[in-house]
C-alpha positions in Angstrom: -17.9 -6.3 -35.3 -15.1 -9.1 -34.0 -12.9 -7.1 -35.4 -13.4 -3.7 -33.7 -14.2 -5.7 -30.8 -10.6 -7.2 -30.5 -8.9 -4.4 -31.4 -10.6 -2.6 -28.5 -9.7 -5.2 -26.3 -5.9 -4.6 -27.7 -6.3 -0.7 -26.9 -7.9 -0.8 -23.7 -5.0 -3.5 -22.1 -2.5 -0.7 -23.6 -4.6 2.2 -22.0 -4.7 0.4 -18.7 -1.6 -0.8 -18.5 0.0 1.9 -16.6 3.3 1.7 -15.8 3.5 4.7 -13.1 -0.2 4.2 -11.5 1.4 3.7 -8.1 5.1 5.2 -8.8 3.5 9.0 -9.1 4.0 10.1 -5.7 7.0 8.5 -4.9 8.6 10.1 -8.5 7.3 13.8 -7.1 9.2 13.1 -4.0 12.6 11.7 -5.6 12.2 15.2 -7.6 11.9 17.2 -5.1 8.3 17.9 -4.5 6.9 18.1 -0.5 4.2 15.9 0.2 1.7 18.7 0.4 2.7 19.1 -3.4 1.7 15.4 -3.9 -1.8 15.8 -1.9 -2.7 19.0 -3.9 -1.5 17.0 -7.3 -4.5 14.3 -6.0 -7.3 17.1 -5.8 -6.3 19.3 -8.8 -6.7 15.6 -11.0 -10.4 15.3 -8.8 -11.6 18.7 -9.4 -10.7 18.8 -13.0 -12.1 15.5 -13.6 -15.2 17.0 -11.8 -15.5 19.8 -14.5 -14.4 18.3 -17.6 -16.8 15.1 -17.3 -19.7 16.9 -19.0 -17.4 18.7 -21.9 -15.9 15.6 -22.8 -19.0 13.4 -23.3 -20.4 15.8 -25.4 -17.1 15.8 -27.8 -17.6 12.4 -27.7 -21.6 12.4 -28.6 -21.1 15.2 -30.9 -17.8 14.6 -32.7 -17.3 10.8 -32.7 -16.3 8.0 -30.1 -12.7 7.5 -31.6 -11.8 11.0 -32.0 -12.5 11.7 -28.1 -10.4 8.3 -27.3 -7.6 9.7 -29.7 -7.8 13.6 -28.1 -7.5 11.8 -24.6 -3.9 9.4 -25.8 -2.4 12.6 -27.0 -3.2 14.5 -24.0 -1.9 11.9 -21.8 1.4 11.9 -23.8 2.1 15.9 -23.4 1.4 15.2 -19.6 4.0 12.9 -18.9 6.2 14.6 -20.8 5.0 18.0 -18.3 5.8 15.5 -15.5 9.4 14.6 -16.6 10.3 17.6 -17.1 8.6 19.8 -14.8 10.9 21.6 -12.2 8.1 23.9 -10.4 5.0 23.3 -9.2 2.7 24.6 -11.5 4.1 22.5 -13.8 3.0 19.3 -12.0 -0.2 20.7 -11.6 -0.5 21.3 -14.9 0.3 18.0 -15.5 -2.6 16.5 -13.7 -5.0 18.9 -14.8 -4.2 17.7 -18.2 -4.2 13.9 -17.1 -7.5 14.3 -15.8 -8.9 15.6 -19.2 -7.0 12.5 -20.8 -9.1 10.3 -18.5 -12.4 12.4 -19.0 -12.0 12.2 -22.6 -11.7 8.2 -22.2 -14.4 7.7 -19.7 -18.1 7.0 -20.9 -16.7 6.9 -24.1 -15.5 3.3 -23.8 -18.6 1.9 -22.3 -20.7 3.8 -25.2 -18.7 3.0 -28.1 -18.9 -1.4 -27.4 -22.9 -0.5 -26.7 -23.1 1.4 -29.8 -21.0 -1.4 -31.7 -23.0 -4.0 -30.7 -26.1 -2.3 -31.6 -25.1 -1.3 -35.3 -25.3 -5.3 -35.6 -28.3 -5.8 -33.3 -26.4 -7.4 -30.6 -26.7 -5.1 -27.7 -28.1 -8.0 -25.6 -24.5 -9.5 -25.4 -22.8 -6.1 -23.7 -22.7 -7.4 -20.0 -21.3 -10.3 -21.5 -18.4 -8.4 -23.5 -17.8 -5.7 -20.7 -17.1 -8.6 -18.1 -14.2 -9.4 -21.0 -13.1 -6.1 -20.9 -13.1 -6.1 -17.2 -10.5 -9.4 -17.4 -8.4 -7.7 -19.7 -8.4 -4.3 -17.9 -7.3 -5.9 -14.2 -4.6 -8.7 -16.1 -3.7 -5.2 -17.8 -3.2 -3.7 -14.6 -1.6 -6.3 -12.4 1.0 -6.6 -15.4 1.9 -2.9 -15.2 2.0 -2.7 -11.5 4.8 -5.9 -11.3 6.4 -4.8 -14.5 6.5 -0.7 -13.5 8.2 -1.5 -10.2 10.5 -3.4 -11.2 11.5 -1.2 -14.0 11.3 1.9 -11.7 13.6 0.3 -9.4 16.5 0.8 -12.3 14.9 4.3 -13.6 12.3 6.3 -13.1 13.0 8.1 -16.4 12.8 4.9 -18.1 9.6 4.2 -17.2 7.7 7.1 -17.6 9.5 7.0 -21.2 8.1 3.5 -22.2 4.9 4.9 -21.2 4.5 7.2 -23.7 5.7 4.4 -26.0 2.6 2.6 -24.6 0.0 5.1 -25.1 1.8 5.6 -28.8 1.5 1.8 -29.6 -2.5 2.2 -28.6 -2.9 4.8 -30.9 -2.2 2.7 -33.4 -4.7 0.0 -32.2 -7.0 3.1 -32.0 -7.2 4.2 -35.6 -7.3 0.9 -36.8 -10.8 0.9 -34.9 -14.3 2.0 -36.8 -15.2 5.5 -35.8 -18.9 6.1 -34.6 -20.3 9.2 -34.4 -24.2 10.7 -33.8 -25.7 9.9 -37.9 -28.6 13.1 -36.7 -26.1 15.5 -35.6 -25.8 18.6 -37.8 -23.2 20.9 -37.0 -23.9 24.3 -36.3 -22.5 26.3 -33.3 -20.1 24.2 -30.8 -21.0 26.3 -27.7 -24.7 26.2 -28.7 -24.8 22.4 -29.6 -23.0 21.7 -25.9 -25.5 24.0 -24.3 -28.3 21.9 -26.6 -26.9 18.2 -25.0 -26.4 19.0 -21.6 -29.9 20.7 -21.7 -31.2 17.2 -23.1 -29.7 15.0 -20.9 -30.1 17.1 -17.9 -34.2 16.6 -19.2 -33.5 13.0 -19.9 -32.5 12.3 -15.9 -35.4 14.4 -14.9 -38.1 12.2 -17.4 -36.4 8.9 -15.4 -34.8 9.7 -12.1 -33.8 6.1 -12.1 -30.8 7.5 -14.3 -30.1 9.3 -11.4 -30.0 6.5 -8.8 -27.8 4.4 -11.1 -25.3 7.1 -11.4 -25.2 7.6 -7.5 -25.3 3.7 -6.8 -21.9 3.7 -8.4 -20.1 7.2 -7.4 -21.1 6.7 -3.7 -19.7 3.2 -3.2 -17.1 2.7 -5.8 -15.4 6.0 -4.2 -15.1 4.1 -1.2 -12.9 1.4 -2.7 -10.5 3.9 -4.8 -10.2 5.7 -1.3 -9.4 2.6 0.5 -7.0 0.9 -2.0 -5.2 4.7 -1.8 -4.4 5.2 1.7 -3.7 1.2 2.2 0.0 1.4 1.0 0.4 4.0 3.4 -0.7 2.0 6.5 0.8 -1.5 5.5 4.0 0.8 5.8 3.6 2.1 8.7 2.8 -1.5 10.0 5.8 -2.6 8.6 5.2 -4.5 6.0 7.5 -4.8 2.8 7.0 -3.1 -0.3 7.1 -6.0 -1.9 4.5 -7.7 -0.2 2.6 -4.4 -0.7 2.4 -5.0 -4.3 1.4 -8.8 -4.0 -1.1 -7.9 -1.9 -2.6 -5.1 -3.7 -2.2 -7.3 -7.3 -4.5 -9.8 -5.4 -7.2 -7.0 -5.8 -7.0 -7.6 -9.6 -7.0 -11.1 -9.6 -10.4 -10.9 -7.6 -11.6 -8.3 -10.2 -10.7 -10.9 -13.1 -12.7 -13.6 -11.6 -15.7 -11.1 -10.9 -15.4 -9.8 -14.7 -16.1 -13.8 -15.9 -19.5 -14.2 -13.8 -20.8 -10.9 -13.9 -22.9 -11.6 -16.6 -24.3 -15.1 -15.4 -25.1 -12.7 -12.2 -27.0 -10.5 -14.2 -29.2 -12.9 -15.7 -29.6 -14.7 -12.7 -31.2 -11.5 -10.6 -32.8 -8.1 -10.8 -31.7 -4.6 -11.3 -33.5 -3.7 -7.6 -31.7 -6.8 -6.2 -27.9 -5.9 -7.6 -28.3 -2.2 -6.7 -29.3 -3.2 -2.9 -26.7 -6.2 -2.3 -23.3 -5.5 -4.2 -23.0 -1.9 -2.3 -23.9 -4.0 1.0 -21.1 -6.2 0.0 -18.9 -3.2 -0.2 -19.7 -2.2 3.4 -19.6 -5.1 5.1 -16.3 -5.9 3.8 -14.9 -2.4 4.3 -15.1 -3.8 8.2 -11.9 -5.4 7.8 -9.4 -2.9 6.6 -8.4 -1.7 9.8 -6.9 -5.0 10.6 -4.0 -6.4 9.0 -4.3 -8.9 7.8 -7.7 -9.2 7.2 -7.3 -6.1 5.5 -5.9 -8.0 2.6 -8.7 -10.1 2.3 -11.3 -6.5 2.6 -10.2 -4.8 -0.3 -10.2 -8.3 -2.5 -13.9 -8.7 -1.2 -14.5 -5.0 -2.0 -13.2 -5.4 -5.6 -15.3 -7.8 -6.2 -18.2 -6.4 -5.3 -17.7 -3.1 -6.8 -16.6 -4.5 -10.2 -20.1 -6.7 -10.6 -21.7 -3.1 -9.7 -20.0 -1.2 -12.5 -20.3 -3.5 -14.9 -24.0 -3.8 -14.1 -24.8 -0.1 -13.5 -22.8 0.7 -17.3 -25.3 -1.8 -18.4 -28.0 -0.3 -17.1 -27.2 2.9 -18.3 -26.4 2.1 -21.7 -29.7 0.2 -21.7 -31.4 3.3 -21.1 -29.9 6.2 -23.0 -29.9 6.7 -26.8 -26.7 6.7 -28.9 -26.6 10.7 -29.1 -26.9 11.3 -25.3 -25.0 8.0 -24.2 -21.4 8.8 -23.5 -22.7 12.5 -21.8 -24.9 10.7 -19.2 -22.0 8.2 -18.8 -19.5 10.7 -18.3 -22.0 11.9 -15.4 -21.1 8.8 -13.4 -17.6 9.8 -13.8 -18.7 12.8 -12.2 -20.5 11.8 -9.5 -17.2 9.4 -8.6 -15.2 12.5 -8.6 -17.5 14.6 -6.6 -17.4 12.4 -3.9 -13.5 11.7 -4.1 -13.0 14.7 -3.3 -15.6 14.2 0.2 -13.7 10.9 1.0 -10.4 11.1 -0.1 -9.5 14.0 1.9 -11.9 13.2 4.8 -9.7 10.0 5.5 -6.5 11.7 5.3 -7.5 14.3 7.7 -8.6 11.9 10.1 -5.9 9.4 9.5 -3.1 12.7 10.2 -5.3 13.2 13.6 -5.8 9.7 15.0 -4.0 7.2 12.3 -5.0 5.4 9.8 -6.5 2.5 11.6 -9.3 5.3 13.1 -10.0 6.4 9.6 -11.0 3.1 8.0 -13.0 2.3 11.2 -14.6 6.0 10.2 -15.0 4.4 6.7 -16.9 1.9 7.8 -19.2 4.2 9.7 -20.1 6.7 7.1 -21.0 3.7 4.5 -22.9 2.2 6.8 -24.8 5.5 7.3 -25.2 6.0 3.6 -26.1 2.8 3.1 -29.3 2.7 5.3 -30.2 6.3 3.3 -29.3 4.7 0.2 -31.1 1.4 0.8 -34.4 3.3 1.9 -34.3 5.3 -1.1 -33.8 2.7 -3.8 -37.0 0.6 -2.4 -39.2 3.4 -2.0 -38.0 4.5 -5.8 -38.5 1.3 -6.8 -41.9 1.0 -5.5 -43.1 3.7 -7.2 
């Protein structure tokens, strides 16, 4: 088990650490590409993540944890290399409807394959504990990449989209040196009739325990928020003048608050209830959204957002996994994933509309607004469900 459990630890700082995550749009730009191109990029990878959520879990319940992780590396690789090359725009688009599936076929898998681990040696109790670990190494993962890919970036762009696919190569080999789990009951019979079979079940499943339900839209509704935020901020530090530079200071600051959240989640959890998290950490999120307009408070808003949003995923996986059997896990997982994207594609272009109206500054006080109106929905509908 301490095996499989450090070499996931190995693969997932590899599969995090991204050395393009921010350099994307600039890249389509320096190529050629209009801004519109980069916008439409954003909700072709939203609406395909939308769709291919449910497909993917099933692969994943169906046909083994690994073999979706492995599916998803080598889909990621034949993107980039789409990307590189790619000299129209279908071929970007192309690109990102690939590296959408690449992220489907990693999401919910992750989560389920460290539950279903831990549980072959009876030691589920310990996952908050672990998925706070993998939280550290996922945000150190990331604040690496985003230092390391500038600064490579700023001698070639080429270069670093090539050591990328070096990366993902490197965690395939972490990947099959893992154990592969698959569903022990599952007898094969017709794909498209087994698919039909697990979303059927699950799609039961939610409506046996609609707190299912609640947990996936406690996380999609408010950890959208952040994504949206973190987004647009480069943007409006720009346009304030800030540095580039101290753009990516400031945004690795996020990361560092998400490391120091991963470490205490799990005290957290033991500490209060299920009711209690789901009602507070999404208020933490909105009250600290109040500060992005203002620079530079708005440094100090998304670090206060990260942390709150990465004690509520940790928990709300926890949850989840809690509550779902092995064959049905990573399917209702990727359902979060799903929920995220539906409303990514509410908020992201929401704020960009507004922001291209009245500026950014208008939009985030907008933000604000619309979670704090959720919120008192949200709130209202959590107590009354848990009351029942």
């Amino acid at each position: 088990m301490k095996k499989n459990l450090y070499l996931n630890y190995i693969f997932e700082f590899l599969l995090n650490f991204k050395l393009t995550s921010l350099l994307w749009p600039t890249f389509l730009v320096i190529k050629g590409f209009s801004l519109v191109d980069v916008g439409i990029c954003e909700s072709v990878f939203h609406i395909t993540s939308m769709l291919g959520e449910m497909p993917t879990g099933i692969i994943s319940d169906l046909y083994g944890r690994r073999l979706s992780r492995l599916l998803g590396r080598m889909v990621e690789i034949v993107s980039i290399i789409l990307l590189i090359f790619a000299r129209q725009e279908w071929m970007i688009y192309l690109s990102f409807i690939l590296q959408a599936l690449s992220y489907n076929l990693e999401s919910g898998t992750d989560s389920a394959y460290v539950y279903d681990l831990l549980l072959e040696y009876n030691e589920q109790d310990e996952f908050a504990k672990i998925q706070g670990k993998r939280e550290v190494v996922i945000q150190v993962a990331m604040l690496l990449s985003t230092t390391i890919g500038g600064i490579i970036a700023g001698l070639s762009y080429q270069l670093t989209y090539g050591l990328s696919i070096l990366i993902i190569i490197l965690s395939i080999f972490a990947l099959l040196q893992m154990k592969e789990i698959k569903n022990k009951g599952y007898i094969k019979t017709n794909i498209l009739h087994d698919m039909k079979q697990q979303v059927v079940m699950s799609c039961e499943l939610i409506k046996q325990d609609h707190q299912i339900f609640y947990l996936i839209l406690s996380t999609a509704l408010f950890s959208a928020s952040l994504t949206t935020a973190y987004y647009y901020l480069t943007n409006y530090w720009k346009e304030l003048g800030v540095s580039i530079s101290a753009i990516s200071i400031f945004l690795s600051l996020e990361n560092i608050t998400g490391i120091i959240a991963g470490v205490i989640t799990y005290k957290i959890m033991k500490r209060y209830s299920q009711k209690r998290l789901l009602l507070v950490l999404p208020i933490g999120i909105v009250i600290s959204s109040i500060g992005l307009p203002f620079y530079p408070l708005s440094i100090l808003s998304i670090c206060v957002m990260a942390f709150f949003e990465t004690i509520l995923y940790i928990a709300i996986t926890t949850f989840l996994n809690e509550k779902v059997e092995s064959q049905m896990r990573a399917t209702l997982l990727s359902l979060m994933s799903m929920g995220f994207s539906i409303v990514m594609i509410v908020y992201f272009p929401l704020m960009g509309l507004i922001g291209d109206m009245f500026g950014l500054k208008v939009a985030y006080l907008c933000l604000f607004v619309i979670l704090c109106f959720i919120y008192i929905i949200y709130q209202y509908v959590i107590r009354k469900r848990y009351e029942q």
